[in-house]
Phi, psi and omega in degrees: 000122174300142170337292192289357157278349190254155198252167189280146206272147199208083158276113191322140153301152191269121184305144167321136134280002190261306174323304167318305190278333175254042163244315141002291179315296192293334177251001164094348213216154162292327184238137177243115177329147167273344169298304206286321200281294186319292201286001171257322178247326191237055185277358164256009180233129177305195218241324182296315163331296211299300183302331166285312168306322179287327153302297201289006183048065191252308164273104181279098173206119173321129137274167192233101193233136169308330210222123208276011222246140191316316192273018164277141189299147191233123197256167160246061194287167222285328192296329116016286170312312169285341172309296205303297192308297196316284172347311177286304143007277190274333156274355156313298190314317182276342169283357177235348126347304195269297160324348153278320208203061163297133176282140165302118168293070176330132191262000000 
């Protein structure tokens, strides 16, 4: 395969270990239900939303399913999980940087 077919490979920052060990803590597990993930972090959007944002890549996060049949339970895993919070996380951090210490606007 030539160079100019393949396409470019683009891999997520490596999840906070620390983000890992307490989302662990909290869910006990490597894989976390999407019921449990929905009513914990996203507990103002009903479940048919929740589930539509994840199609529709509003929430960016990989599902995980054990089983291959539509009615199978559908996981998140936490590094995954932690990618995100950690993301959102450092983009706060620089929006309210730039809200402190606005960079000059060339006219």
């Amino acid at each position: 395969m030539s160079q100019a077919n393949q396409r470019e490979l683009r891999l997520p920052a490596a999840p906070r270990a620390q983000t890992v060990e307490l989302l662990y803590r909290t869910f006990g597990d490597v894989l976390v239900p999407l019921e449990k993930l929905r009513t914990r972090y996203f507990d103002q959007v009903n479940d048919d939303n929740f589930t539509r944002a994840l199609r529709e890549l509003r929430v960016l996060l990989p599902i995980t399913k054990l089983d291959p049949s539509n009615r199978g339970t559908k996981f998140v895993d936490i590094r995954h999980l932690a990618v995100l919070i950690d993301t959102q996380a450092d983009a706060a951090d620089a929006e309210l940087a730039e809200k402190l210490n606005p960079t000059e606007q060339e006219d």
